[in-house]
C-alpha positions as CSV (number, residue, x, y, z in Angstrom):
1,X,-7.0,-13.0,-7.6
2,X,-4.1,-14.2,-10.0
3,X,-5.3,-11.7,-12.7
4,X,-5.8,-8.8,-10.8
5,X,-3.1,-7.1,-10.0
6,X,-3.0,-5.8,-6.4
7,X,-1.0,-2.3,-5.7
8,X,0.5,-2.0,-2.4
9,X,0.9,1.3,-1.0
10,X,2.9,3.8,1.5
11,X,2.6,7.7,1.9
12,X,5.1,9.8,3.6
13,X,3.2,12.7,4.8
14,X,0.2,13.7,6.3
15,X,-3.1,16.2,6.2
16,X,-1.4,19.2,6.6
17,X,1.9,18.6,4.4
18,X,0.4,16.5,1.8
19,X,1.9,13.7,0.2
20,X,5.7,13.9,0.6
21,X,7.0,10.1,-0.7
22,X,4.7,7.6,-2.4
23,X,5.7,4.1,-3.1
24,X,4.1,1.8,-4.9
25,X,4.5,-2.3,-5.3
26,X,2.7,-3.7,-8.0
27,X,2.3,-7.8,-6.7
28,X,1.1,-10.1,-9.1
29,X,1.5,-14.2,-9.0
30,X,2.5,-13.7,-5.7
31,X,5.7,-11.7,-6.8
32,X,6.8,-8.3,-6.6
33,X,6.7,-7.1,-10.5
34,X,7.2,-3.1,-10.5
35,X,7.7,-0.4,-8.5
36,X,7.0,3.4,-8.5
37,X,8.6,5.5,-5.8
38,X,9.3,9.3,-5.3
39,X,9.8,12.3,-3.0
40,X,7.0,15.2,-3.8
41,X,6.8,18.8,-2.9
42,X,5.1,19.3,0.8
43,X,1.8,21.9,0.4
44,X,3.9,23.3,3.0
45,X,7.0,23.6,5.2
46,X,7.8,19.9,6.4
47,X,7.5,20.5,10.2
48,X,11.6,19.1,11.6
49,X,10.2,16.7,13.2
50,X,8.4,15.5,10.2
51,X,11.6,16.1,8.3
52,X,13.3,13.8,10.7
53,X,11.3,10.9,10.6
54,X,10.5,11.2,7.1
55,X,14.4,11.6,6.5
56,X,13.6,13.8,3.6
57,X,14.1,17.9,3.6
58,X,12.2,20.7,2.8
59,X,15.2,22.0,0.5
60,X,15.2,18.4,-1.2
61,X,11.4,17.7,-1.3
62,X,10.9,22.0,-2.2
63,X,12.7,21.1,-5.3
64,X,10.7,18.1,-6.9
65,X,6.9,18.2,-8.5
66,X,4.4,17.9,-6.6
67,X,2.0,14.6,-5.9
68,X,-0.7,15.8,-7.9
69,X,1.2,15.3,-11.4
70,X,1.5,12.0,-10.6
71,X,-2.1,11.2,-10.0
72,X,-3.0,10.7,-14.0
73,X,-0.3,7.2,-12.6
74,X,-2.8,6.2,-9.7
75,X,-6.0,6.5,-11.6
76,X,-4.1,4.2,-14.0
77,X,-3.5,1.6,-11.7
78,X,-6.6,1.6,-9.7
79,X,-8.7,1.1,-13.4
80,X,-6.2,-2.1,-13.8
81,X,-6.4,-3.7,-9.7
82,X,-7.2,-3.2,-6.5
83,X,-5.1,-1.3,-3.6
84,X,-3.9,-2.1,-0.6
85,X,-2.0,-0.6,2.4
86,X,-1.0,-1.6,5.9
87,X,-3.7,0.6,7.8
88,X,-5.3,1.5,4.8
89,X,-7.4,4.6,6.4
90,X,-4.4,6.4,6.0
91,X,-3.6,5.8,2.9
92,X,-7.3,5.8,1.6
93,X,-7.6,9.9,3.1
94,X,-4.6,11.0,1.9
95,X,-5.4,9.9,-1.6
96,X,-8.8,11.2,-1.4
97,X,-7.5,14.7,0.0
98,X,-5.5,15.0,-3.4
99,X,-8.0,13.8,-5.5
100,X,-11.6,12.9,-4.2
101,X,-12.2,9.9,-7.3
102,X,-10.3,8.1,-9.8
103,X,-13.2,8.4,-11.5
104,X,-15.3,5.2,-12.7
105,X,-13.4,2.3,-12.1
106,X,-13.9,-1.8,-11.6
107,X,-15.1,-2.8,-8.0
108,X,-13.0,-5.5,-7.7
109,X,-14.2,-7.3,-4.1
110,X,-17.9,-6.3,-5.1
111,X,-18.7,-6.4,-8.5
112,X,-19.8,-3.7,-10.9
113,X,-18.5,-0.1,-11.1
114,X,-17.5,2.1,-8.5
115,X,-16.3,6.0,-8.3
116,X,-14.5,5.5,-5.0
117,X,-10.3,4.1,-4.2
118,X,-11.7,1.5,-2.2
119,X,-12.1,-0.6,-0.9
120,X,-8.9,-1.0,-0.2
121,X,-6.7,-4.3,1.0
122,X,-5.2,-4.5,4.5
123,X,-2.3,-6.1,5.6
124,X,-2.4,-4.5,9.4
125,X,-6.6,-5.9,9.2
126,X,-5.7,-9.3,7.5
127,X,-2.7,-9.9,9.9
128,X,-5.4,-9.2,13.2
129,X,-8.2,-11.1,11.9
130,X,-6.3,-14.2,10.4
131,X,-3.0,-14.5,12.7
132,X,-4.2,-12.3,16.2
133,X,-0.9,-13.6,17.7
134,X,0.8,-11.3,15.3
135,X,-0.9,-8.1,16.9
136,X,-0.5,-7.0,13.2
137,X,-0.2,-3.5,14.2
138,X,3.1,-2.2,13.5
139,X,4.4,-3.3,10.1
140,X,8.2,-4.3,10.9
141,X,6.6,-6.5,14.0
142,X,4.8,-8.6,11.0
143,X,7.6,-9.0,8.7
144,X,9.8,-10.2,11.2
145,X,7.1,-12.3,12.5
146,X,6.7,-13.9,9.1
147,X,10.2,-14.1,8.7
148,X,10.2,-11.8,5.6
149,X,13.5,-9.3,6.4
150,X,15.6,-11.4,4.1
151,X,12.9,-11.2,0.7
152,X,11.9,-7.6,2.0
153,X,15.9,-7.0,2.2
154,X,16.2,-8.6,-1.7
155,X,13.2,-6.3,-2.7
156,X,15.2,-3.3,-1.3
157,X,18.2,-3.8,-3.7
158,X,16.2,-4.6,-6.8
159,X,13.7,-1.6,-6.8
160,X,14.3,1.4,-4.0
161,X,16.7,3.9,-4.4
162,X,20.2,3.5,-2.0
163,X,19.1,5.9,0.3
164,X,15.3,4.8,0.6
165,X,15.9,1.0,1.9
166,X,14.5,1.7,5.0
167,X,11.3,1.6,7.7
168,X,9.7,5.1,6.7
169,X,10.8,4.6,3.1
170,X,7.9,4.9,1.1
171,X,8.6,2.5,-1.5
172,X,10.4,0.4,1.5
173,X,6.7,0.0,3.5
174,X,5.0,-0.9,0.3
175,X,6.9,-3.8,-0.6
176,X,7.1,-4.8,3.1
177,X,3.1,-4.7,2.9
178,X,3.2,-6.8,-0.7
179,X,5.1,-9.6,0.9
180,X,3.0,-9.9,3.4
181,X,0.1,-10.1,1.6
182,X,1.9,-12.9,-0.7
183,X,3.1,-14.7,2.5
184,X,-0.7,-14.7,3.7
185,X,-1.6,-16.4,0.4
186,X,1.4,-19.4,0.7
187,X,0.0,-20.8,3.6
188,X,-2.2,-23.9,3.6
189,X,-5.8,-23.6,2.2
190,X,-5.3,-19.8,1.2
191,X,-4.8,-20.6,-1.9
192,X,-8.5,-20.0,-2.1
193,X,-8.8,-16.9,-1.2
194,X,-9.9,-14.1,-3.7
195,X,-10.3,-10.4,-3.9
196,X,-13.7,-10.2,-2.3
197,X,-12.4,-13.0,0.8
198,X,-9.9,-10.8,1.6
199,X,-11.5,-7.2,1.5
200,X,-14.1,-8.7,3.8
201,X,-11.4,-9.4,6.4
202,X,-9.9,-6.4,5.3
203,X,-12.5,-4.5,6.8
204,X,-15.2,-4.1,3.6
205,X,-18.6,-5.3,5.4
206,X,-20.2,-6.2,1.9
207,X,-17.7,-7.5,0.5
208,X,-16.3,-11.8,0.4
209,X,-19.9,-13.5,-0.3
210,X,-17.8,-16.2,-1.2
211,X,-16.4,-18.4,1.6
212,X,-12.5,-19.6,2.4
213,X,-13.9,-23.0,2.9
């Protein structure tokens, strides 16, 4: 776990609009160490209400490149560490909608060699399965459960853009998902846990042989 570095990960968009806003939180020692962040051209029109939420506008988002130059980037990091995502379905099918494989790549949580993104880390699955009392499904409800609005807030200022420190930032969710990942790992007896432990309460049925305990 301490030498592979884990990539947290947000998308702004959806199926029909593609990939609008990525952010990405590289966490390694249990610290944020870089970031990648920016808004992409939409496939097609962002819908207002989209536009709205998003906080970013077609004449804006028209303007930039889109998502797919940047995915030489993502192949990069998934050949050097494992992702992870708060709900990581979502994530998982928008990535595989731009591009279906990164192409062969380290199975971190299983051993070998894999062609696939995943499996993927996740936050919103850790935080049910480890701490139910959470609920763990709405991001913001787990960093203010874990007390984590003040390092999220630090995170902010060092690495997103003024206008992107925000809930439905992309770069904004990802680090919110990286400290939560790296708050998991602080409390008692989780020092233990590695790559595979966690994918299998991520979610990945094959995956943590090895035990916690």
């Amino acid at each position: 776990m301490k030498n592979i570095p884990v990539f947290a990960i947000d998308f702004e968009g959806s199926s029909k609009i593609g990939i609008v806003e990525y952010g990405v939180a590289e966490l390694a020692g249990g610290e944020i160490v870089s970031a990648h962040t920016r808004i992409c051209a939409p496939k097609r029109k962002i819908p207002r209400r989209d536009a709205e939420f998003f906080g970013i506008s077609n004449d804006v988002a028209e303007k930039r490149a889109p998502f797919s130059d940047d995915l030489p980037l993502f192949c990069r990091m998934r050949s050097r560490g494992i992702f992870m995502a708060h709900n990581a379905s979502v994530e998982d099918s928008l990535l595989r909608a731009a591009l279906p494989s990164p192409g062969m790549v380290p199975d971190f949580a299983r051993g070998g060699r894999t062609l696939e993104w995943a499996p993927w880390l996740d936050t919103c699955a850790l935080a049910r399965a480890l701490f139910p009392e959470t609920g763990g499904a709405k991001l913001s409800d787990c960093v203010r459960a874990f007390g984590l609005q003040e390092r999220l807030g630090e995170a902010a200022e060092k690495f997103c853009p003024p206008h992107r420190r925000k809930w439905h930032c992309a770069l904004y969710d990802a680090m919110a998902c990286a400290l939560l990942l790296a708050r998991f790992l602080e409390f008692d007896g989780m020092e233990n846990a590695g790559i595979a432990w966690l994918a299998r309460y991520s979610g990945t049925s094959d995956a943590g042989q090895d035990r916690l305990f």
